[in-house]
C-alpha positions as CSV (number, residue, x, y, z in Angstrom):
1,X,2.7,-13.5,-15.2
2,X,1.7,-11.5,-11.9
3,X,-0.4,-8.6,-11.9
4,X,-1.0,-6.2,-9.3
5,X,-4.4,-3.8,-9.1
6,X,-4.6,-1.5,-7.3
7,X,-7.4,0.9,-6.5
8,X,-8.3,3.3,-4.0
9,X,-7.1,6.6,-4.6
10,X,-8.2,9.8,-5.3
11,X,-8.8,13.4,-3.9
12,X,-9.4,14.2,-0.5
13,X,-9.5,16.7,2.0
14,X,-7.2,17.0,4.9
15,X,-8.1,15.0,7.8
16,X,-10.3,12.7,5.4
17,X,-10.0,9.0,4.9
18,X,-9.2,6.9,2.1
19,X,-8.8,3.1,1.7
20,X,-6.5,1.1,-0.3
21,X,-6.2,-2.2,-1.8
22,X,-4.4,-4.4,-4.1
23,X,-5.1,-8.1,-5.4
24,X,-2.8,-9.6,-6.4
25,X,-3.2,-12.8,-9.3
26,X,-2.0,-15.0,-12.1
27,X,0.9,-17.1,-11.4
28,X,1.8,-16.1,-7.7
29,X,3.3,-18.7,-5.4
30,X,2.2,-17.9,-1.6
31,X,2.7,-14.6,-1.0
32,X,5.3,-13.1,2.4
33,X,5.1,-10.1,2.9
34,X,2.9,-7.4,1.2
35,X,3.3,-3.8,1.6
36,X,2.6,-0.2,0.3
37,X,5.7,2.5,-0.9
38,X,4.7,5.8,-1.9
39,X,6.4,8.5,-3.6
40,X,6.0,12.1,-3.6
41,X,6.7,14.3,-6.7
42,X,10.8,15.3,-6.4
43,X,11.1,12.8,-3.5
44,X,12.5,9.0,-3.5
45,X,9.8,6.4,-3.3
46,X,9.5,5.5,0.5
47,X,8.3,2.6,3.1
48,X,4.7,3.4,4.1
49,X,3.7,0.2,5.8
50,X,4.4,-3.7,5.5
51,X,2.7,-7.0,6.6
52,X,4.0,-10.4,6.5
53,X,1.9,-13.7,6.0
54,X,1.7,-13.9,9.8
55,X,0.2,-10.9,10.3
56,X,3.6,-8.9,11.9
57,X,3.6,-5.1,10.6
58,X,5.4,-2.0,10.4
59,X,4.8,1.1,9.8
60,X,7.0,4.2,8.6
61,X,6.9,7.2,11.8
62,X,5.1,9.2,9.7
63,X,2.3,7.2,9.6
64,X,1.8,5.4,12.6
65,X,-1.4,5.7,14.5
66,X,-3.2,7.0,10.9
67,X,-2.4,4.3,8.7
68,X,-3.8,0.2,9.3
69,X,-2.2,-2.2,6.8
70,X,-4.3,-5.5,6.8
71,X,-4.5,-8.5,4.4
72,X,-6.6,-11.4,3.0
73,X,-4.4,-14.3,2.3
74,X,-7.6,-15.9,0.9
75,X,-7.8,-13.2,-1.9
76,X,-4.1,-12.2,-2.4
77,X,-5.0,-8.4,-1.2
78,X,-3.9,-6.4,1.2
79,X,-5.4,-2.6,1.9
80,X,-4.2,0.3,3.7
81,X,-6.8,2.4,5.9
82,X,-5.6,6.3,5.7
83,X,-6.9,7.9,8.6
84,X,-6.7,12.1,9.5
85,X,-4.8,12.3,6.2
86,X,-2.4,15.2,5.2
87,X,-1.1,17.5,2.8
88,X,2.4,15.7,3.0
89,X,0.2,12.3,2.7
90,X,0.1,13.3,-1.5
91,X,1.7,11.2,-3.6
92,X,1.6,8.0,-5.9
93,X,1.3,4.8,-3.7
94,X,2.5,1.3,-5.0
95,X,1.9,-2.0,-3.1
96,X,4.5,-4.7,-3.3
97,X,4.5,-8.4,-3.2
98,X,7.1,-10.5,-2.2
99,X,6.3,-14.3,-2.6
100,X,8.2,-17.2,-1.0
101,X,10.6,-17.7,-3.6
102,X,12.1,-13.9,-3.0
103,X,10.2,-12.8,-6.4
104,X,9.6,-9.4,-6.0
105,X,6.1,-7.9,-7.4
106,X,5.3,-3.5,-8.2
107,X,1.4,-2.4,-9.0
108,X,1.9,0.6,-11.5
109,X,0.4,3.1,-8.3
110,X,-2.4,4.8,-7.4
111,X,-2.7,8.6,-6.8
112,X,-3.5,10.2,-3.6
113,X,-4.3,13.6,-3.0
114,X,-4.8,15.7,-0.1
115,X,-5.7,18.8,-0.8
116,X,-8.7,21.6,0.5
């Protein structure tokens, strides 16, 4: 069993900052790549922002130059820095874990919400 917490979110006002993070534990081989999704209410859940083992990331164009995805291999956990947040930033974000054997890993999501 592998369980994903993730914690972070909350209410903030545009151009604020928020960080997030998710361990990652139980019975997890080494991990490849880790990333965070997000979906907003009446949209598909999208890419935010991925990072393999190695360090290598990607980012959707939305996000670029506001978001940092970094990790711990150490602790299983990777975070997302939200910088200059906005109003279309709102929605439910899940981190994902993909281990070496292709087993694929969903948190249950955090909220985020940009509002003044």
């Amino acid at each position: 069993q592998v369980q994903l917490v993730e914690s972070g979110g909350g209410l903030v006002q545009p151009g604020g900052s928020l960080r997030l993070s998710c361990a990652a534990s139980g019975r997890i081989v080494s991990i490849y790549g880790m990333s965070w999704h997000r979906q907003a209410p009446g949209k598909e859940r999208e890419l935010v922002a991925l990072i393999t083992r190695g360090g290598s990331t990607n980012y959707a164009d939305s996000v670029k130059g506001r978001f940092t995805i970094s990790r711990d291999n150490s602790k299983n956990t990777v975070y997302l820095q939200m910088n200059s947040l906005k109003l279309e930033d709102t929605a439910v974000y899940y981190c994902k874990v993909v281990d070496y054997n292709g087993m694929v890993y969903w948190g249950k999501g955090t909220l985020v919400t940009v509002s003044s």
